[in-house]
C-alpha positions in Angstrom: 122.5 111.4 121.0 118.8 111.4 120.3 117.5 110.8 116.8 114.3 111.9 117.7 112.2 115.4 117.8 114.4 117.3 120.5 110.8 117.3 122.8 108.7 114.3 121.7 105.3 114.2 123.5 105.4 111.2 126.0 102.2 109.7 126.9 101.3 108.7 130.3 99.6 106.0 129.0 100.5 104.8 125.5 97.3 104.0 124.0 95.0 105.6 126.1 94.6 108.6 124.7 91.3 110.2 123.8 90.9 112.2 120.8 90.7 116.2 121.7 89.3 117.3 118.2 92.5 119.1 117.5 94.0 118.4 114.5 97.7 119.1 112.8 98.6 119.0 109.0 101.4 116.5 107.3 103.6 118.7 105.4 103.6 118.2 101.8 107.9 116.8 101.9 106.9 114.8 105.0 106.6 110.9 103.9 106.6 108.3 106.9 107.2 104.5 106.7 106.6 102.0 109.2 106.9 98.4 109.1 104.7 95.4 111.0 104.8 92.0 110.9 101.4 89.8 110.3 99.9 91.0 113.7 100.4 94.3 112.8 103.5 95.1 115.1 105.9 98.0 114.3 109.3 97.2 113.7 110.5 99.8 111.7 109.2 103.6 111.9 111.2 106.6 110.6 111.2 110.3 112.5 108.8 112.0 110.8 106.2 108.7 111.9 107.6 109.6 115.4 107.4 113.1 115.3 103.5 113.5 113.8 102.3 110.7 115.9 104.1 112.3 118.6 105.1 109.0 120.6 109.0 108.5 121.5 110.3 105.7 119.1 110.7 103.4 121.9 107.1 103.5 122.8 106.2 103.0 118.8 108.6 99.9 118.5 107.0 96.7 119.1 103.6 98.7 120.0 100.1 97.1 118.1 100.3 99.9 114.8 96.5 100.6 116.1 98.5 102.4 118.8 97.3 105.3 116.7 94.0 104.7 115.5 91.4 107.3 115.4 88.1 106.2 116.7 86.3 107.9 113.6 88.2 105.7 111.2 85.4 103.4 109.9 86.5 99.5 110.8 85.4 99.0 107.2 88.0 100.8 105.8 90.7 98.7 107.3 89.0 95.4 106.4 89.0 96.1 102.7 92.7 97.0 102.9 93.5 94.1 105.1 91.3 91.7 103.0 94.0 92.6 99.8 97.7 92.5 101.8 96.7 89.2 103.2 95.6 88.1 99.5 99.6 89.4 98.7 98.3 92.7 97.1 99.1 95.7 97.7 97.0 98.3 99.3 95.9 102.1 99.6 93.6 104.2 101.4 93.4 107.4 102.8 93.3 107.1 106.7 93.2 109.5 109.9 95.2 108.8 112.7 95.6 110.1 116.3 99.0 111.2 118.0 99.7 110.7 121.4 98.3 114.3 122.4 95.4 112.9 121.3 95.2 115.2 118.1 94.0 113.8 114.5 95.8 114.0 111.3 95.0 112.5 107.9 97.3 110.8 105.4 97.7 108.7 102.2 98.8 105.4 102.9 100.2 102.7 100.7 100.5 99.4 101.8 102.7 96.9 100.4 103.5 93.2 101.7 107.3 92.5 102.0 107.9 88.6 102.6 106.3 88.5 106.0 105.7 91.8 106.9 104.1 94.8 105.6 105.7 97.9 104.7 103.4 101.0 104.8 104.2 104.9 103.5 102.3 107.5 104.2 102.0 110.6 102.8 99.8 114.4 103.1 96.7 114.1 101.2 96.9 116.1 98.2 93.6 115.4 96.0 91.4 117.2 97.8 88.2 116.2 96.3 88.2 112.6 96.7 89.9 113.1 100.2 86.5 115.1 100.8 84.2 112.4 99.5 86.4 109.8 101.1 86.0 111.4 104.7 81.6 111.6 104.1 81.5 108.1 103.2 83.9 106.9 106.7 81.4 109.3 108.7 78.3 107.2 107.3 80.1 104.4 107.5 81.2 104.9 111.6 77.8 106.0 112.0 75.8 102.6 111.1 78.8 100.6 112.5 78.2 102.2 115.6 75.2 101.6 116.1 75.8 98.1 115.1 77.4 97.5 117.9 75.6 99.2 120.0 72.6 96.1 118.9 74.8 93.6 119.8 76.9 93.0 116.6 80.0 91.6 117.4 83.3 93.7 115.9 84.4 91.7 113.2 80.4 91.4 111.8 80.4 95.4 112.5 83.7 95.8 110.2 82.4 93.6 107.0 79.0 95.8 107.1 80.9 98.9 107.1 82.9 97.4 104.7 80.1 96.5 102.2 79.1 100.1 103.0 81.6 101.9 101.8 81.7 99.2 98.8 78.6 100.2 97.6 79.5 103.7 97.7 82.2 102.8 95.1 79.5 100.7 92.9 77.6 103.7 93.5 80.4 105.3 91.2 80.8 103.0 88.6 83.5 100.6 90.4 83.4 97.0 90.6 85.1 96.7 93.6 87.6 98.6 96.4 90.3 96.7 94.4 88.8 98.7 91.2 88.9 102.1 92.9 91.8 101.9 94.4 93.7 101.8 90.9 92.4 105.4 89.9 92.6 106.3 93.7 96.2 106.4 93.8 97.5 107.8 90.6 95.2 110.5 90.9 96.6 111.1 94.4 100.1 111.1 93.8 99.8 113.4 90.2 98.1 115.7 92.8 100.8 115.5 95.0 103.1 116.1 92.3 101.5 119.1 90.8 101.9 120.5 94.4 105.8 120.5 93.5 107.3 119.0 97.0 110.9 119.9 97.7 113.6 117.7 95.5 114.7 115.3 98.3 118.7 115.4 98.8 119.2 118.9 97.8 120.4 119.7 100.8 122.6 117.1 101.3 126.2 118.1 101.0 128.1 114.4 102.7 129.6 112.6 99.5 127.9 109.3 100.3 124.5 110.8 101.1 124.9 112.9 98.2 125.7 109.6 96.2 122.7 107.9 97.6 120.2 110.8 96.9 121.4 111.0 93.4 120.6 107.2 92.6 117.4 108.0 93.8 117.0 110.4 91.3 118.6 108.2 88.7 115.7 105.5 89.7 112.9 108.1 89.6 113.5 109.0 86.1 113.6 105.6 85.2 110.4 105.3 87.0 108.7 108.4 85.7 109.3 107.7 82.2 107.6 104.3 82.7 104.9 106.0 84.3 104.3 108.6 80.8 104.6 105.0 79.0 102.0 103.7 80.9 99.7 106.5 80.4 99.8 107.2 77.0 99.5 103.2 76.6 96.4 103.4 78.6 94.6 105.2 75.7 95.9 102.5 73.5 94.5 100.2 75.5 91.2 102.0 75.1 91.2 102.1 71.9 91.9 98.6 71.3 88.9 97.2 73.1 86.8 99.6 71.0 88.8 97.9 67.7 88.5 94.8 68.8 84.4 95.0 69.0 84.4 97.1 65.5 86.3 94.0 64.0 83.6 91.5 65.5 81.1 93.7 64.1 82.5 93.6 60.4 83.2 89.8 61.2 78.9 89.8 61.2 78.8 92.0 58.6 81.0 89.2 56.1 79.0 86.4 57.6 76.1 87.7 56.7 77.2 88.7 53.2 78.9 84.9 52.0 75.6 83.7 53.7 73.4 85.9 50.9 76.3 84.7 48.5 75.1 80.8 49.2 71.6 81.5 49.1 71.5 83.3 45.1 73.6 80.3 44.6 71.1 77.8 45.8 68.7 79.7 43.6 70.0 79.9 40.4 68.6 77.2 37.9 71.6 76.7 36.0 74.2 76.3 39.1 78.0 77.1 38.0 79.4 74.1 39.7 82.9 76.1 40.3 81.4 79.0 41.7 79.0 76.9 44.2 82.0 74.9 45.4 84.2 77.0 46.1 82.0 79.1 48.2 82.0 76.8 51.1 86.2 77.4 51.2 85.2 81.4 51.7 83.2 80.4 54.1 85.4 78.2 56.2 88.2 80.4 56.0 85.6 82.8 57.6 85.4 80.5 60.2 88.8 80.1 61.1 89.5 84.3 61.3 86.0 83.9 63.2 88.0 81.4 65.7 91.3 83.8 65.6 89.1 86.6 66.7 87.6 85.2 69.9 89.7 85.5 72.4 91.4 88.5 71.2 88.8 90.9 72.9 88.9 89.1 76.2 92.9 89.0 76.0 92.7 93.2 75.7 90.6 93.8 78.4 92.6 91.6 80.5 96.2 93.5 79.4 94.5 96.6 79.6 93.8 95.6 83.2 96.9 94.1 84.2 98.4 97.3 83.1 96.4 99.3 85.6 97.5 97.7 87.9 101.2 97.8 86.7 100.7 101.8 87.2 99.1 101.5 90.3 102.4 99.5 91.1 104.7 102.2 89.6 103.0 104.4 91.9 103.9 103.1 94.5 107.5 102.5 94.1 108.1 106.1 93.1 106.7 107.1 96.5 109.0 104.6 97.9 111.7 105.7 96.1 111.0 109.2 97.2 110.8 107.7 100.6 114.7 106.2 100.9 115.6 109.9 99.7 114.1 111.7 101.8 115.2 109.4 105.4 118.8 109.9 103.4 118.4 113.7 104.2 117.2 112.8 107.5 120.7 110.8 108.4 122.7 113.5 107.2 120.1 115.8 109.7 120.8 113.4 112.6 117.4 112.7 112.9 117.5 109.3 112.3 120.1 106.6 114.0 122.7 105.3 111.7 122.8 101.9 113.2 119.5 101.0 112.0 118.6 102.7 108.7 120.4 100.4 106.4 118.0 97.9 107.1 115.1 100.6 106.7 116.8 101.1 103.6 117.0 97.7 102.5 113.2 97.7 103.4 112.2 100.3 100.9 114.5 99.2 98.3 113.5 95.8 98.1 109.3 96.3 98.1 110.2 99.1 95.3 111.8 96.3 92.9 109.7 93.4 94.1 106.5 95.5 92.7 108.1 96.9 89.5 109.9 93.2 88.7 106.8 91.3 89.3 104.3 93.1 87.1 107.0 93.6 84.2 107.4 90.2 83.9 103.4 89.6 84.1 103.2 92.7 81.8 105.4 91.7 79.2 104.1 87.9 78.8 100.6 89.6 78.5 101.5 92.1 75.8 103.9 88.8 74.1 100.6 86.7 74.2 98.2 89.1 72.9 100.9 90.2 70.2 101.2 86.8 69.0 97.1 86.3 68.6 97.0 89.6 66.6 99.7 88.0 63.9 97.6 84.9 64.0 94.6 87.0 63.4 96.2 89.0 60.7 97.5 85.8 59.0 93.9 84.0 59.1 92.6 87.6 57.3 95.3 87.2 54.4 94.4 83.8 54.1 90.7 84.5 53.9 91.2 87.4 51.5 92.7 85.7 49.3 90.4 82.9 48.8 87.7 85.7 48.6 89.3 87.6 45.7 89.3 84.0 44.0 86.3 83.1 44.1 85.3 86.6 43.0 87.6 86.1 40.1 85.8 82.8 39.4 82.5 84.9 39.5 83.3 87.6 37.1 85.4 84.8 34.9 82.0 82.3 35.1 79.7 85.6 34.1 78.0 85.6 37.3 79.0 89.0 38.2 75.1 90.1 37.4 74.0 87.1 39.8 75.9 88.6 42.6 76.3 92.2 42.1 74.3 93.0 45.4 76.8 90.9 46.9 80.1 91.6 45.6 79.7 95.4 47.4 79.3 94.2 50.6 82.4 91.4 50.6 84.6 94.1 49.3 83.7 96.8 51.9 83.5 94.3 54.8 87.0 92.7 53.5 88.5 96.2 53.4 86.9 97.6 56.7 88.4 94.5 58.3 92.0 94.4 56.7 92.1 98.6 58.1 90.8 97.3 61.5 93.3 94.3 61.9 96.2 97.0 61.0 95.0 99.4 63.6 95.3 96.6 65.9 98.2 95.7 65.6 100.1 99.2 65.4 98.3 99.8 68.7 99.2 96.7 69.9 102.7 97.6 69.1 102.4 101.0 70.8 101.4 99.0 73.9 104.0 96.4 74.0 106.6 99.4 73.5 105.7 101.3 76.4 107.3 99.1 78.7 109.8 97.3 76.0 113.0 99.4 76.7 112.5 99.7 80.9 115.6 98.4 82.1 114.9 96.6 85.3 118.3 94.7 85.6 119.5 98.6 85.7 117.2 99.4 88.2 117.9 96.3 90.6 122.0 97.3 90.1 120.9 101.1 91.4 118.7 99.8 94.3 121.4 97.3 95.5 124.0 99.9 95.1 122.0 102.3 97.6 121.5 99.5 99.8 125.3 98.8 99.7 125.8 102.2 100.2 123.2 102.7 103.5 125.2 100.2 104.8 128.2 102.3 105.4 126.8 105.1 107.3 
């Protein structure tokens, strides 16, 4: 029995094909995997890889995956991926291929390392606008390395330059790096996708164990999707607390500059009150110390707010995943893919999917732990300091100094009070941040995945 499209386009030459200038669509359910080991030789490939690249499976296994490169796809383009899967991160980029017919068609693709190999889905690309700028900047990009070449430039030389091409293009729109773009890249994409409202995968399937399969799927995209809505409402959080975090530092100057008007009308005064002078300097250390709380607080909220993109980005990719194991589910039960071997494909997909989501939750939740912690130190160093403050303004109004210091006192009080509502923001939005991901059950997760694995297995 053939698991393969019932009349599969067989080269005469497998990889020497020419492109035509045709072109043919990915449909919106179809999501191919492949994977390669480190030289970038297919393993694994489901039908729908087969059928829109429009080789046999026997010619795609153990074939170089360039077997399918377009010649207008910028070399650039794949260094920058290849530059962050051999770093151990994952990868995305949009990406036209050629079929054996010698037609192109674009996709989506996400790129994950799995041990020692990489396991890549692709998908249709659904946001059309950046898709559109995308494609202009590879044009550009193929042009110059082209005629890098054609001076002389050896390949690898020609690839970095387009690379740094199509890096600057990104700078060009406000992004550090491809790493940088790549983390609004894909969640835009796959909301698109989304919004576009593919077909549930596994409502067709009728077989018990399928059926059984395809509904863990689902159980692990809810899971996933709530996480996701988490993560995005956290993201304005995260927003917000860099834009605390500065206000506080502000109103930390603002105090500092205050006690240091506070020490100099003392240092005037003729007849010093001894009391009063002396116990300025404690206000002032215990200024200090919040001063010493404070600094690496900002620097700690960029950095969550940051690790938490990436989380998304992450998330991302193990919903499409997910999606993916469903969907070659329904393709078993079609008999379009070979039962003998998709247990392992399974296993595949499963295990990238928790590997991502386990890794960053764990790096997430130390982050969010750390940061937590510095905000209760924080808030403890601001009691402390209040405190002493209203003190030593007792001692002023109780040594008749109050006159002395009245174009002080103001200022203390509002910057004391500004900070105190600051410091409480911060940590209820810290709270709100940590709690985004505080009730995601990952043990629950890796029992569903294993349980589908288990399951592939007895097809």
């Amino acid at each position: 029995m053939s698991y393969l499209d019932p009349n599969p386009i067989i080269p005469v030459r497998a990889g020497g094909v020419q492109p035509t200038g045709e072109t043919h669509e990915v449909a919106l359910d179809d999501l191919f995997f492949s994977t390669t080991d480190y030289k970038g030789v297919i393993d694994e490939a489901n039908n729908v890889f087969c059928r829109l690249a429009r080789y046999p499976r026997e010619v795609l296994m153990g074939a170089p995956h360039n077997i399918i490169r377009h010649p207008a796809m910028p070399g650039g383009a794949f260094k920058l991926v290849w530059d962050l899967l051999l770093a151990g991160k994952p990868a995305c980029a949009y990406v036209i291929n050629m079929a054996a017919d010698g037609s192109a068609y674009w996709v989506f693709a996400t790129i994950v390392p799995i041990g020692d190999r990489f396991l890549s889905v692709r998908s249709r690309p659904c946001q059309e606008q950046l898709h559109s700028s995308v494609s202009l900047v590879y044009e550009q990009t193929r042009a110059n390395e082209k005629e890098a070449r054609e001076s002389g430039i050896r390949k690898s030389e020609a690839s970095r330059i387009g690379g740094a091409l199509i890096e600057q293009a990104i700078a060009d729109l406000g992004y550090r790096d491809y790493m940088d773009f790549m983390l609004d890249l894909l969640p835009a994409e796959l909301a698109a996708r989304r919004a576009l409202k593919p077909t549930p995968p596994g409502s067709a399937v009728s077989d018990p164990l399928h059926k059984s399969i395809t509904t863990t799927v689902l159980d692990v995209e809810i899971q996933l999707a709530e996480l996701t809505t988490g993560m995005e409402e956290a993201q304005g959080v995260a927003t917000q607390l860099i834009a605390l975090s500065k206000a506080v530092l502000d109103s930390m100057g603002k105090l500092e500059t205050v006690l240091g008007e506070a020490k100099k009308a003392c240092d005037e005064l003729d007849n010093q009150d001894e009391l009063v002078v002396t116990a300025l300097p404690a206000v002032r250390d215990k200024c200090v110390a919040l001063a010493a709380a404070l600094e690496p607080v900002a620097g700690e909220i960029e950095d969550v707010a940051e690790a938490r993109r990436h989380f998304r980005f992450d998330v991302e990719v193990a919903r499409l995943q997910n999606e993916t194991i469903a969907r070659y589910v329904v393709a078993v039960s079609q008999q379009l893919e070979d039962p003998t071997v998709s247990s392992k494909a399974i296993s595949s997909l499963s295990d990238a999917l928790y590997a991502l989501v386990d890794t960053d939750l764990a790096h997430d939740i130390h982050a969010t732990n750390d940061l937590r912690d510095n905000i209760n130190r924080v808030a403890a160093a601001l009691r402390i300091l209040k405190m002493v403050a209203n003190t030593w303004r007792n001692l002023v109004d109780t040594r008749g100094m109050s006159g002395v210091m009245e174009h002080v006192l103001p200022g203390l009080d509002k910057a004391l009070q500004k900070m105190t509502s600051e410091v409480d923001d911060i940590s209820n939005a810290v709270g709100a941040l940590v709690s985004a991901v505080d009730g995601f059950d990952i043990h629950g997760m890796k029992e569903r995945l294993t349980r589908i694995s288990e399951e592939s297995a007895r097809f």
